[in-house]
NUMIVO-202533 format. One record per residue: residue in three letters; x, y, z of N, C-alpha, C in turn; residue number from 1. Coordinates in steps of 0.1 Angstrom, whole numbers. Layout:
+------+-------+-------+-------+-------+-------+-------+-------+-------+-------+-----+
| rest |    nx |    ny |    nz |   cax |   cay |   caz |    cx |    cy |    cz |  nr |
+------+-------+-------+-------+-------+-------+-------+-------+-------+-------+-----+
|  ALA |     X |     Y |     Z |     X |     Y |     Z |     X |     Y |     Z | NUM |
...
+------+-------+-------+-------+-------+-------+-------+-------+-------+-------+-----+
//
This chain:
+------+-------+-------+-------+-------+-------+-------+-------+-------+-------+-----+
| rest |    nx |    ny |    nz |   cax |   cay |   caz |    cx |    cy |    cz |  nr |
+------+-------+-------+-------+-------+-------+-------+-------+-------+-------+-----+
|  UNK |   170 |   342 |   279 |   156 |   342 |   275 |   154 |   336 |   261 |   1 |
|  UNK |   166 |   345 |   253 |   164 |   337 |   236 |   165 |   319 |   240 |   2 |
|  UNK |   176 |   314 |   248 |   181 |   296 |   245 |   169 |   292 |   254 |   3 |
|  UNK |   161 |   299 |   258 |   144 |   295 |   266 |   138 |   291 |   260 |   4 |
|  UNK |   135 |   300 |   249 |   123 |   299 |   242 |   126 |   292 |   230 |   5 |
|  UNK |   140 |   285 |   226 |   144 |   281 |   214 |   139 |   266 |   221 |   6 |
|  UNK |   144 |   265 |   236 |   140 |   251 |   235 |   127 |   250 |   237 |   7 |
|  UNK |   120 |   259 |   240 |   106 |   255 |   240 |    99 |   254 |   228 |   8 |
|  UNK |   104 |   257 |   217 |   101 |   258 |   201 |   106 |   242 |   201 |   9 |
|  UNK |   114 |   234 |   203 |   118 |   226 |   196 |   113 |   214 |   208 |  10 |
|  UNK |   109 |   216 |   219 |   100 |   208 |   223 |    84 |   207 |   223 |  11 |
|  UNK |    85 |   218 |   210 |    65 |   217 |   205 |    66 |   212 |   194 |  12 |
|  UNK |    78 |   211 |   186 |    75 |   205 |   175 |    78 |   192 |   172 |  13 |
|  UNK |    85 |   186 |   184 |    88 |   174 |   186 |    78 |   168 |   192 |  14 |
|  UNK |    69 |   175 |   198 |    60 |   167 |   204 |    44 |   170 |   192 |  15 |
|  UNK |    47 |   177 |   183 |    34 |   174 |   173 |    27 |   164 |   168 |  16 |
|  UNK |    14 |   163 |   162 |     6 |   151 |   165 |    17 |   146 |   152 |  17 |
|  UNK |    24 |   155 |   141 |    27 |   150 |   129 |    43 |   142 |   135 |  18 |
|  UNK |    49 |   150 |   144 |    60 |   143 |   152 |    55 |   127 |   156 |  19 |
|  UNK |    49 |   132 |   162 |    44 |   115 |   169 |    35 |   103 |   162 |  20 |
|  UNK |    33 |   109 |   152 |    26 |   100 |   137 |    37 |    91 |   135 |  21 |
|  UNK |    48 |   101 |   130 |    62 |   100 |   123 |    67 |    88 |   131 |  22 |
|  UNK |    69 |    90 |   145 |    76 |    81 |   154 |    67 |    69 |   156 |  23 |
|  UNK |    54 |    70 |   157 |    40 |    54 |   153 |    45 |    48 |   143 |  24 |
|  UNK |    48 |    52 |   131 |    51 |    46 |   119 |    66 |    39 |   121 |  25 |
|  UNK |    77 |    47 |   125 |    88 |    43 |   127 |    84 |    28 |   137 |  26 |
|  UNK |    79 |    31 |   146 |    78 |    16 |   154 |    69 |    11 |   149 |  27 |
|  UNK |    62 |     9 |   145 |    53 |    -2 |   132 |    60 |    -7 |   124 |  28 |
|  UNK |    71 |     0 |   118 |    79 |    -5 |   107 |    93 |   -17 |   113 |  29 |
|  UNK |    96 |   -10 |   125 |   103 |   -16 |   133 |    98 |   -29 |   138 |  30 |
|  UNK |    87 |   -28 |   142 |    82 |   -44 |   157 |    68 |   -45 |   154 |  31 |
|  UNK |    62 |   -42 |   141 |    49 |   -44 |   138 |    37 |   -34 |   151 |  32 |
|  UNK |    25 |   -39 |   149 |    15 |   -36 |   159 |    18 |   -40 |   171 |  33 |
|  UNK |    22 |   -48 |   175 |    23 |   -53 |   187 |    31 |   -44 |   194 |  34 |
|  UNK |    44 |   -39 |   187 |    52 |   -31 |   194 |    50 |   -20 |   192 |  35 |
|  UNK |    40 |   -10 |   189 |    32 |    -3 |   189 |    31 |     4 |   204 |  36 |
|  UNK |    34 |     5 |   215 |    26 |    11 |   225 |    31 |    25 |   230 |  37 |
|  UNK |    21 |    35 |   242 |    27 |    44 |   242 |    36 |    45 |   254 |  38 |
|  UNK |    43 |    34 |   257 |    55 |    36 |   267 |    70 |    37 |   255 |  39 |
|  UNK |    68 |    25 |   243 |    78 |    24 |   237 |    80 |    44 |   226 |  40 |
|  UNK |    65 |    44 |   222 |    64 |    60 |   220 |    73 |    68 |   226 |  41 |
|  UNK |    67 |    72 |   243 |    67 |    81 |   252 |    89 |    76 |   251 |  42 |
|  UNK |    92 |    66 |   247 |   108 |    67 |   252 |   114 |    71 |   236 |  43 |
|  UNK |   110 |    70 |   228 |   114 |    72 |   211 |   115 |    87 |   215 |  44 |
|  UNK |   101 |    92 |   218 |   102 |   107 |   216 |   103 |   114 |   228 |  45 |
|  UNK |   112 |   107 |   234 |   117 |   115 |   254 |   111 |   124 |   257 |  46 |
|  UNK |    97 |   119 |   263 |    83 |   127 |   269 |    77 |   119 |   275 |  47 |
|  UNK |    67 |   128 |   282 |    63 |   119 |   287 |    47 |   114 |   284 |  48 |
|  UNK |    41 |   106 |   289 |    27 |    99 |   283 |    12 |   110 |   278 |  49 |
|  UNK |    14 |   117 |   286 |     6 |   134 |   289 |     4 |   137 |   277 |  50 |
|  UNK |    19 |   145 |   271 |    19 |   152 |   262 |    15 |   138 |   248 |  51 |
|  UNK |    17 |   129 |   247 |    17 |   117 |   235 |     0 |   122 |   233 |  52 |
|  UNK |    -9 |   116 |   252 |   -23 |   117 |   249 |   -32 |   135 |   245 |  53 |
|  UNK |   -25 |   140 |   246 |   -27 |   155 |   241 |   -35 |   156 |   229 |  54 |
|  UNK |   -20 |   149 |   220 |   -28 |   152 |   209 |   -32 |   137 |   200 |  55 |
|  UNK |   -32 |   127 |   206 |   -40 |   116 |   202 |   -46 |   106 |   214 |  56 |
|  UNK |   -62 |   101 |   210 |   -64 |   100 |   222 |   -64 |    84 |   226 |  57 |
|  UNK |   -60 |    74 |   218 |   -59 |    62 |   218 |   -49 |    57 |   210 |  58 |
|  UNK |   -47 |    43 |   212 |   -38 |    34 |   197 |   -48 |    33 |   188 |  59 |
|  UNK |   -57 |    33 |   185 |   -64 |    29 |   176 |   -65 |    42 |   168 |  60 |
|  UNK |   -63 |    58 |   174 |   -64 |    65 |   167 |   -49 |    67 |   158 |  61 |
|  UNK |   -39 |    64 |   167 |   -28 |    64 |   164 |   -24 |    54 |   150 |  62 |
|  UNK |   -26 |    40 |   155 |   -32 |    33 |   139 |   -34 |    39 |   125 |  63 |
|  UNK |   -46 |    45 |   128 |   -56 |    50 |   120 |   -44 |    62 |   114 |  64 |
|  UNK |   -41 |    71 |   123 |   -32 |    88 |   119 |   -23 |    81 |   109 |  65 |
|  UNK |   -17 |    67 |   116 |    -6 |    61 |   107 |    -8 |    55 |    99 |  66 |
|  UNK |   -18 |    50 |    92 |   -25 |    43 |    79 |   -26 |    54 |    70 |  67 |
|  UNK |   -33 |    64 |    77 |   -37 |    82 |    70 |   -22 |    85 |    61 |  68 |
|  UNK |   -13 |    89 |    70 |    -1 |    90 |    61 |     5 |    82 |    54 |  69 |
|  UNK |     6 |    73 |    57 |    13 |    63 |    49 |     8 |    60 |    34 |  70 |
|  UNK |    -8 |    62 |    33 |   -15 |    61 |    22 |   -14 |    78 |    16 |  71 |
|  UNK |   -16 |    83 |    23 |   -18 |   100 |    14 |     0 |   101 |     5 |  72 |
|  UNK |     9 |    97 |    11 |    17 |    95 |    11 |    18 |    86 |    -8 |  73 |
|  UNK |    15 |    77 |    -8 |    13 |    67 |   -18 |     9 |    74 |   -22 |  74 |
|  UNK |    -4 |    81 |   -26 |   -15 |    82 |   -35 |    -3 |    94 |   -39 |  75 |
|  UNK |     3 |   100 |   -37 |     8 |   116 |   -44 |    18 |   108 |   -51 |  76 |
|  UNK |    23 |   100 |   -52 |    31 |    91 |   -66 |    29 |    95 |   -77 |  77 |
|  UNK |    43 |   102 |   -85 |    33 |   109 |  -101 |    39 |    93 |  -108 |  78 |
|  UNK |    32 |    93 |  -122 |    40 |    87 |  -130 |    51 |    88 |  -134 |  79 |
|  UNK |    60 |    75 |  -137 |    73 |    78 |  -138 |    72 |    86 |  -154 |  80 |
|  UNK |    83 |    89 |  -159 |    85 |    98 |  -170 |    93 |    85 |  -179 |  81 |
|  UNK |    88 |    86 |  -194 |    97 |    74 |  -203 |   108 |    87 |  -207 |  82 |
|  UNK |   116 |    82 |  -211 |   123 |    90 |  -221 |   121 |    93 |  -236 |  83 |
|  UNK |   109 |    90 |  -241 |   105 |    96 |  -251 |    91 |   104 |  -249 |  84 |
|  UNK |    90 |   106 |  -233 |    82 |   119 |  -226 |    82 |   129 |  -232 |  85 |
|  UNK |    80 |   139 |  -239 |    80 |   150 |  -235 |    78 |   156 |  -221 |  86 |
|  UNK |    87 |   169 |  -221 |    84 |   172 |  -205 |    77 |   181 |  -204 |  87 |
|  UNK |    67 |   180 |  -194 |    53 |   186 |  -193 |    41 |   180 |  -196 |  88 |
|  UNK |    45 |   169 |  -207 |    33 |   165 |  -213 |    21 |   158 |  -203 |  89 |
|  UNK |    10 |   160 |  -209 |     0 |   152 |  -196 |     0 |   139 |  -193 |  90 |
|  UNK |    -2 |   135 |  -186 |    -4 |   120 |  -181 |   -19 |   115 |  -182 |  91 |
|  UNK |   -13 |   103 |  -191 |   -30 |    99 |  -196 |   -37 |    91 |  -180 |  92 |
|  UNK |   -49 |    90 |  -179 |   -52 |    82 |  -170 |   -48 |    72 |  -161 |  93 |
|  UNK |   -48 |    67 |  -179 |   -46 |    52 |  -177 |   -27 |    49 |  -167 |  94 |
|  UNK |   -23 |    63 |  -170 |    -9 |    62 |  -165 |    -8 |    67 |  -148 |  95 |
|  UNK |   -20 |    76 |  -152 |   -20 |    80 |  -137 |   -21 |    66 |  -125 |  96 |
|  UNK |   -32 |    59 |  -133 |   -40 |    48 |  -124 |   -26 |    37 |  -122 |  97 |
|  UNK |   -20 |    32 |  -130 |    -8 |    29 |  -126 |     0 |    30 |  -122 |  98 |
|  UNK |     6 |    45 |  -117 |    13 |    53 |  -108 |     5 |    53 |   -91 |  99 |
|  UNK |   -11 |    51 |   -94 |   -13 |    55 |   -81 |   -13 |    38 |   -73 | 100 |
|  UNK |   -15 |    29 |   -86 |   -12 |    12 |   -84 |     2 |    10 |   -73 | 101 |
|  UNK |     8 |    13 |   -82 |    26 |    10 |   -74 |    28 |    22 |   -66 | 102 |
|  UNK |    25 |    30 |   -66 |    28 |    39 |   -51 |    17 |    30 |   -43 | 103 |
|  UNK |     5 |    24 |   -37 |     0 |    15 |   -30 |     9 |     2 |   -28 | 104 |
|  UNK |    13 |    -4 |   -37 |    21 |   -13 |   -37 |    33 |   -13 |   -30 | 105 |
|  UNK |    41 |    -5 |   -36 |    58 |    -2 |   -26 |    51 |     5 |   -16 | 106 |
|  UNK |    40 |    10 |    -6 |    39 |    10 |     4 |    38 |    -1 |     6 | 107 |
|  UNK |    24 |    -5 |    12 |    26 |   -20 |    16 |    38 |   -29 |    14 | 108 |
|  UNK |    46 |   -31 |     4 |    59 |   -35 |     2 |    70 |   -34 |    21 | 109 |
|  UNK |    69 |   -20 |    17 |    78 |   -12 |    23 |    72 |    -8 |    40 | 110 |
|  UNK |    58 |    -8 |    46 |    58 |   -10 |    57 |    43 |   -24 |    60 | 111 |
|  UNK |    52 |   -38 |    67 |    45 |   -45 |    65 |    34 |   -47 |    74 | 112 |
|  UNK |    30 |   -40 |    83 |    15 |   -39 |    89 |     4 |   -33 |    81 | 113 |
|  UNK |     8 |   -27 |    64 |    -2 |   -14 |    64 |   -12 |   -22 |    52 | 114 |
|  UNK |   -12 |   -35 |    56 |   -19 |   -45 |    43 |   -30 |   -49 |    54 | 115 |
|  UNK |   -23 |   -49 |    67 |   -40 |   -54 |    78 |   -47 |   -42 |    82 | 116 |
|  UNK |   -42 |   -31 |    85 |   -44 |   -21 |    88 |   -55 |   -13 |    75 | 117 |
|  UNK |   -49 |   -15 |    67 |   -61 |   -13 |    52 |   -72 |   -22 |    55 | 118 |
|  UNK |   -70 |   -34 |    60 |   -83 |   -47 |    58 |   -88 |   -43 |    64 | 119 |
|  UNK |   -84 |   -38 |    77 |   -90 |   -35 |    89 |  -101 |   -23 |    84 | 120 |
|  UNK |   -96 |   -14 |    79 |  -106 |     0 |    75 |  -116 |    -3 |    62 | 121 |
|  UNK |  -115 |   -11 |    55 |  -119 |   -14 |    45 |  -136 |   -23 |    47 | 122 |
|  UNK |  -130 |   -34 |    57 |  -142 |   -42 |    62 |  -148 |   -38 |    71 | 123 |
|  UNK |  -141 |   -31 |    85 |  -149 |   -24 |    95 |  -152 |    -8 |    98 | 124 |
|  UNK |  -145 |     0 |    84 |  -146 |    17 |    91 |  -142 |    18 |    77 | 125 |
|  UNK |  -151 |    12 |    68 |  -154 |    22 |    55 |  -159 |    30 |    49 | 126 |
|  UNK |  -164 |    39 |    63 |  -170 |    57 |    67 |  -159 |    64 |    68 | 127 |
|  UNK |  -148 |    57 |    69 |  -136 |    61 |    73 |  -124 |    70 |    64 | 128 |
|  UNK |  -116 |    77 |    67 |  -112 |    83 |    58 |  -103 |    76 |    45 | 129 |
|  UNK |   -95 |    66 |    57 |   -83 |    57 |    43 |   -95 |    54 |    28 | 130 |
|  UNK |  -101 |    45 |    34 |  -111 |    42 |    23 |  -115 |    50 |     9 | 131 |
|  UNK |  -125 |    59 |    16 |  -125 |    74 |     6 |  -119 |    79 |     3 | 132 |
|  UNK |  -105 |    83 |     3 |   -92 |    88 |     2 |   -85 |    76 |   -14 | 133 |
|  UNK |   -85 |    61 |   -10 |   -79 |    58 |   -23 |   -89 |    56 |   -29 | 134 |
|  UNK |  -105 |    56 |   -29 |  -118 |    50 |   -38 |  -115 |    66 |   -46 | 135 |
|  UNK |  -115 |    74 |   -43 |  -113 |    87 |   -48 |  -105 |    91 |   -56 | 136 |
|  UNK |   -92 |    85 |   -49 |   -83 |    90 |   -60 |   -85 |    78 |   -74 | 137 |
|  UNK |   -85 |    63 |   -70 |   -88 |    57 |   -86 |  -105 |    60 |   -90 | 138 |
|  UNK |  -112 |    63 |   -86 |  -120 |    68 |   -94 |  -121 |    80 |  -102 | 139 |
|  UNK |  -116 |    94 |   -97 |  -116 |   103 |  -106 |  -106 |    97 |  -119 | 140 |
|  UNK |   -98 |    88 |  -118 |   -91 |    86 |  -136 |  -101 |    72 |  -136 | 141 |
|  UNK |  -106 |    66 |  -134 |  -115 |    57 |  -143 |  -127 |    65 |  -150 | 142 |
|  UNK |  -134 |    79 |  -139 |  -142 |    89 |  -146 |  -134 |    94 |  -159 | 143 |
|  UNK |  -117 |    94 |  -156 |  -113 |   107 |  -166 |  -112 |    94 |  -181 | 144 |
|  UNK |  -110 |    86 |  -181 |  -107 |    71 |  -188 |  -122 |    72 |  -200 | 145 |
|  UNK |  -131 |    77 |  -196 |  -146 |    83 |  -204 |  -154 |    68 |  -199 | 146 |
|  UNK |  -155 |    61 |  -189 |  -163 |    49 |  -184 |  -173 |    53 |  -178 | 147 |
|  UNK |  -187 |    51 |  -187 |  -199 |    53 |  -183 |  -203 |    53 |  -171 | 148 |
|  UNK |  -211 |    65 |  -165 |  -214 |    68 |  -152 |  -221 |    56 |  -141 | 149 |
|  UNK |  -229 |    50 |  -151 |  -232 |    38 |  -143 |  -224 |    23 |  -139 | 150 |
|  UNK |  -206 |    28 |  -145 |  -204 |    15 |  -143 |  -191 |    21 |  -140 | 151 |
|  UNK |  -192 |    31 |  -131 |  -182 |    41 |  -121 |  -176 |    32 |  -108 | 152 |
|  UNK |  -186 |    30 |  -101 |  -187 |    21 |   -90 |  -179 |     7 |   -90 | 153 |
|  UNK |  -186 |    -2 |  -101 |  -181 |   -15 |   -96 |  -163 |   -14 |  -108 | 154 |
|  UNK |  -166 |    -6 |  -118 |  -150 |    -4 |  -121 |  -142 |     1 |  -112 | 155 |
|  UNK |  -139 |    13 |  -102 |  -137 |    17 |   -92 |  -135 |     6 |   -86 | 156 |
|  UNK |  -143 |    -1 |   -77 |  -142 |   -11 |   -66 |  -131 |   -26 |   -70 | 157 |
|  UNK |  -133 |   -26 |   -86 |  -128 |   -40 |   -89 |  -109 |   -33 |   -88 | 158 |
|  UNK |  -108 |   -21 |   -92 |   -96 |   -21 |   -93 |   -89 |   -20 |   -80 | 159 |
|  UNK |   -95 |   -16 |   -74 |   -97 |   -13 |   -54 |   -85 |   -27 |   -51 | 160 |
|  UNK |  -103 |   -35 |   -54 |   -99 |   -49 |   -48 |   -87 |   -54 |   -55 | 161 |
|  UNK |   -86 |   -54 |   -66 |   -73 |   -60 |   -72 |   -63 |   -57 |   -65 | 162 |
|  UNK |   -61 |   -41 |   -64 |   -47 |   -35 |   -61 |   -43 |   -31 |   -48 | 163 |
|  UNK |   -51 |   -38 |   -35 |   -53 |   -41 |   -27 |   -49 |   -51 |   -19 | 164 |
|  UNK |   -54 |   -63 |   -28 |   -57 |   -78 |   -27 |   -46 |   -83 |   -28 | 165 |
|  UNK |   -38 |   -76 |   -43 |   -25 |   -87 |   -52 |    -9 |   -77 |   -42 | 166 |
|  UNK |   -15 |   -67 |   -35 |    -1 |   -58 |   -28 |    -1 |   -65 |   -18 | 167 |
|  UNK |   -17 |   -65 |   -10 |   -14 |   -76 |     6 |    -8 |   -87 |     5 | 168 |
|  UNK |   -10 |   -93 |    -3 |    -6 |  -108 |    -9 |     6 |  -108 |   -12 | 169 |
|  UNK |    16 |   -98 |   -20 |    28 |   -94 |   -23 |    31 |  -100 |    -9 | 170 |
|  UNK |    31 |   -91 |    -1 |    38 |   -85 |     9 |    36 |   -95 |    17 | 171 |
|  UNK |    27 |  -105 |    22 |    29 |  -115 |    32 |    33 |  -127 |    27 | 172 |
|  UNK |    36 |  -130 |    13 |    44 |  -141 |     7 |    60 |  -140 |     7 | 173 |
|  UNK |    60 |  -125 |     6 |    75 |  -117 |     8 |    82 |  -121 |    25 | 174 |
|  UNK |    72 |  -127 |    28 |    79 |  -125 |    43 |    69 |  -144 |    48 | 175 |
|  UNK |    68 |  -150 |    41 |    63 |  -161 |    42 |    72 |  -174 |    43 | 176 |
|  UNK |    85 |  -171 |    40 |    94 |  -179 |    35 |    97 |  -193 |    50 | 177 |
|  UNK |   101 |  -178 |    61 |   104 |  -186 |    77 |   115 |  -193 |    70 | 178 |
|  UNK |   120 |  -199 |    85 |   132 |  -212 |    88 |   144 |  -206 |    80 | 179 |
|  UNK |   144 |  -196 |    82 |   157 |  -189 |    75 |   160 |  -189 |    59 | 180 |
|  UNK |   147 |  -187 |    50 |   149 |  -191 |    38 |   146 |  -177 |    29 | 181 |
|  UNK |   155 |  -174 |    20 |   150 |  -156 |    17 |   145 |  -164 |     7 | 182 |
|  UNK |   138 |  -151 |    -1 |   124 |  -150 |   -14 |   129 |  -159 |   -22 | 183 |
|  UNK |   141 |  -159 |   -28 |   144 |  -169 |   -42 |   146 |  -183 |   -33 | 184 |
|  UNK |   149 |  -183 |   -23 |   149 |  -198 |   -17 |   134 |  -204 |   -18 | 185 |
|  UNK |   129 |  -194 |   -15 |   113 |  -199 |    -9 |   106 |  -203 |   -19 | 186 |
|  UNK |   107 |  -195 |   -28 |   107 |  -199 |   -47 |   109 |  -207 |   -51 | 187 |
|  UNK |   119 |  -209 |   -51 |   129 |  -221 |   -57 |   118 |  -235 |   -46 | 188 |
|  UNK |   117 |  -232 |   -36 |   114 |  -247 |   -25 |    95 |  -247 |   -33 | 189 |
|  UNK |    91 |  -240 |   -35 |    77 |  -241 |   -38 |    71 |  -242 |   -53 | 190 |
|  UNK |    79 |  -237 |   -62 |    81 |  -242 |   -75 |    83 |  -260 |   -78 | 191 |
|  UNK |    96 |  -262 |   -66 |   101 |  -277 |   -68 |    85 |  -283 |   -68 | 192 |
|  UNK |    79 |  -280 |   -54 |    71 |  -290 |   -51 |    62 |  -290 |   -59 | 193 |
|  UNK |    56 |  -280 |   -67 |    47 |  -275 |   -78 |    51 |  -286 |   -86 | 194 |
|  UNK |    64 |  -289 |   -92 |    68 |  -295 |  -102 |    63 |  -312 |   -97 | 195 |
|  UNK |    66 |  -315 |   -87 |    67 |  -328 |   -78 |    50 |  -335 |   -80 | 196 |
|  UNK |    43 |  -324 |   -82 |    25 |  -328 |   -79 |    19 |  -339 |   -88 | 197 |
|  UNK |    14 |  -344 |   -83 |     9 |  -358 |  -102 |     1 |  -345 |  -111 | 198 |
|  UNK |    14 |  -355 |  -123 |    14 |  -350 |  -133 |    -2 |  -350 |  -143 | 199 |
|  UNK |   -12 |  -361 |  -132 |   -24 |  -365 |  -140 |   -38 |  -350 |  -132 | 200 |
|  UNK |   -34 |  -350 |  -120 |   -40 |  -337 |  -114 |   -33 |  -325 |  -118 | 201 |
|  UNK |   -22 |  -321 |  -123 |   -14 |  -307 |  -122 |   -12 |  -304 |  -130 | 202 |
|  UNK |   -14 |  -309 |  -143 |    -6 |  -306 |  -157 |    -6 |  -291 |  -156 | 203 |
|  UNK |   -15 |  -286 |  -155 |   -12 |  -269 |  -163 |    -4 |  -264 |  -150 | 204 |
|  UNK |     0 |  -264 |  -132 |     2 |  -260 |  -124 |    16 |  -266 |  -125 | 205 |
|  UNK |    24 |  -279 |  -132 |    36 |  -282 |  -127 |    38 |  -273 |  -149 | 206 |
|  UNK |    34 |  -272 |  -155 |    39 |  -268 |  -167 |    42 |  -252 |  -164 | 207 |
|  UNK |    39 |  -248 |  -153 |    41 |  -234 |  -153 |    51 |  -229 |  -140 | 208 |
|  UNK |    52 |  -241 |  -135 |    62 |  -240 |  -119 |    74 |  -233 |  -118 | 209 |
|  UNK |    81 |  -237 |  -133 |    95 |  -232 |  -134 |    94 |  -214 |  -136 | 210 |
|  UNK |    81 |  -210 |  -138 |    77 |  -192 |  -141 |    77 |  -185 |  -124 | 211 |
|  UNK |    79 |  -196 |  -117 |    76 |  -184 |  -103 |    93 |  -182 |  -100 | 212 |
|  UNK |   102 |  -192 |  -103 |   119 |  -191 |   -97 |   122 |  -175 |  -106 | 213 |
|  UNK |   124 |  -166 |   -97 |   132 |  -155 |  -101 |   119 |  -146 |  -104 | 214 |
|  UNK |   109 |  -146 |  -110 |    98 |  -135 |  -112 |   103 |  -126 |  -107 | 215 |
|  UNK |    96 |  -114 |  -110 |    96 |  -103 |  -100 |    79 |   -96 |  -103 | 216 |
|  UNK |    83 |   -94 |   -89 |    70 |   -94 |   -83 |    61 |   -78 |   -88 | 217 |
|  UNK |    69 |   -72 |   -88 |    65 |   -54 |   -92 |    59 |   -54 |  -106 | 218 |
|  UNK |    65 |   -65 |  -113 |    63 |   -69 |  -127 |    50 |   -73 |  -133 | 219 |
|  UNK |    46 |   -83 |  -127 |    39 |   -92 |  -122 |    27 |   -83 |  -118 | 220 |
|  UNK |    26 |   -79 |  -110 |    17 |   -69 |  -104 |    12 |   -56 |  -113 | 221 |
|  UNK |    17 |   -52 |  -119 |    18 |   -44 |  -132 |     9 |   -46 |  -141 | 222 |
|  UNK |    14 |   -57 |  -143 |     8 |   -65 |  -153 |    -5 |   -67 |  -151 | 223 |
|  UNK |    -8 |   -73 |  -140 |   -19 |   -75 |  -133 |   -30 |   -62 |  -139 | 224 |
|  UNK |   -21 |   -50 |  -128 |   -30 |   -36 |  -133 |   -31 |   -37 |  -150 | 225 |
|  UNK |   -21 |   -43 |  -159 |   -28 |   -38 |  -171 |   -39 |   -45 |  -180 | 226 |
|  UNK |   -37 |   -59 |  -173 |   -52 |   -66 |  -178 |   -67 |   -62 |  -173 | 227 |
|  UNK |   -66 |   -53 |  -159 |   -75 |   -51 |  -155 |   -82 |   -39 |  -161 | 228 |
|  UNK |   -70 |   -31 |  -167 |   -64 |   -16 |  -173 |   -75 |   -20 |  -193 | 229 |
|  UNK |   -69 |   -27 |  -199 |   -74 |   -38 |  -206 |   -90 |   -40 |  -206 | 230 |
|  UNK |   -93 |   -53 |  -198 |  -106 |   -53 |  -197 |  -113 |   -43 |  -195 | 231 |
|  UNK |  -110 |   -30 |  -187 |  -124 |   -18 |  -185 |  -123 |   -13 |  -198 | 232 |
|  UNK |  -115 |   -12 |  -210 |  -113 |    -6 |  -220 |  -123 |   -15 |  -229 | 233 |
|  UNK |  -122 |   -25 |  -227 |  -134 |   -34 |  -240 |  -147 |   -33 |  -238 | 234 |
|  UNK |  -149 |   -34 |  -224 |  -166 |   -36 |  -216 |  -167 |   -28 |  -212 | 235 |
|  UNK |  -164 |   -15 |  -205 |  -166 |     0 |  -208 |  -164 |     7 |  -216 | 236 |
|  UNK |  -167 |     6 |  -229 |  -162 |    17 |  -238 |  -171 |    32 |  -232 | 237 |
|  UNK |  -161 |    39 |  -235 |  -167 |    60 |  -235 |  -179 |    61 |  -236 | 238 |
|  UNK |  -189 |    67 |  -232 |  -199 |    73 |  -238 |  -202 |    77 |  -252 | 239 |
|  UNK |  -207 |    76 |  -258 |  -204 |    84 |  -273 |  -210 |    97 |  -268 | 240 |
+------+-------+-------+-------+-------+-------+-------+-------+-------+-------+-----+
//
């Protein structure tokens, strides 16, 4: 009776909606959307189709469960700690918002469907939870940053779109290369031609060609966040 009911414990929790999230994301990460279905599911997690539709009732919601985590996931990124941290000490905003930057970032990095899957909720189901979930999290530190109530919204939104925009972009250049050429090849081949362009059209684009061989991209992206980090600090000053 006990080795009965142990296996019937360990075939409920294998079969949980958070089990079967787990196993969506693994094949997403694996074969993209396409390879997404619930036959390849139903054999990952040896069950059968029944129990998969139990507790989800479509791909689309499945999608959706798996954008859910993958992002809630991100957003709990603390700031890294410097070593002249004190430990405990608070984290200013501005550090938070950067922490919750690159935890978005090395997702999308790290699973590469979750840049369309964002676009996807962003422009058609921004009633939706992904959406409000990261507008929420960078907005309470642009509130905590002291940026006047009325300029909540489009600071919020611009940093949205930046860190959004410059991670999808990351991430489909990262894999843009084809014909068997990895990142510094692809670099190196697209720099050259930068260089190659008339020199009477390109001047500022072939004088900066040799800056893309080797960059790093997380860098780059940072940076990005801190001009934008920057600008809200001049043209939103605090309330007095």
């Amino acid at each position: 009776m006990a080795t009965r009911t142990r296996r019937s414990q360990r075939r409920t929790e294998a079969l949980s909606r958070e089990r079967i999230v787990e196993a969506a994301v693994e094949l997403l990460d694996a074969a993209g959307e396409g390879g997404l279905t619930f036959r390849a599911l139903t054999e990952r997690l040896a069950t059968g189709p029944g129990a998969i539709y139990w507790h989800v009732e479509n791909k689309d919601e499945l999608l959706g469960a798996a954008t859910e985590t993958v992002v809630a996931a991100a957003l709990a990124v603390e700031p890294a700690r410097t070593p002249d941290s004190p430990t405990g000490a608070p984290d200013s905003p501005r550090d938070e918002i950067r922490a919750v930057a690159l935890g978005l970032f090395e997702a999308i990095d790290e699973h590469p469907w979750l840049a369309t899957q964002l676009a996807t909720h962003l422009s058609r189901r921004p009633w939706g939870s992904v959406a409000p979930r990261i507008f929420e999290s960078l907005g309470r530190r642009v509130r905590a940053l002291g940026v006047p109530e009325g300029s909540w919204f489009v600071v919020t939104s611009a940093l949205m779109h930046y860190i959004l925009g410059a991670a999808g972009q990351n991430a489909t250049n990262a894999r843009a290369g084809g014909g068997g050429l990895d990142r510094d090849e692809f670099l190196d081949a697209t720099a050259t031609a930068w260089e190659e362009l008339d020199p009477g059209d390109y001047a500022f684009t072939r004088a900066v060609a040799y800056q893309m061989r080797g960059h790093d991209d997380r860098e780059q992206f940072l940076a990005g966040i801190d001009l934008v980090l920057t600008g809200i600090a001049a043209t939103h000053p605090p309330d007095a």
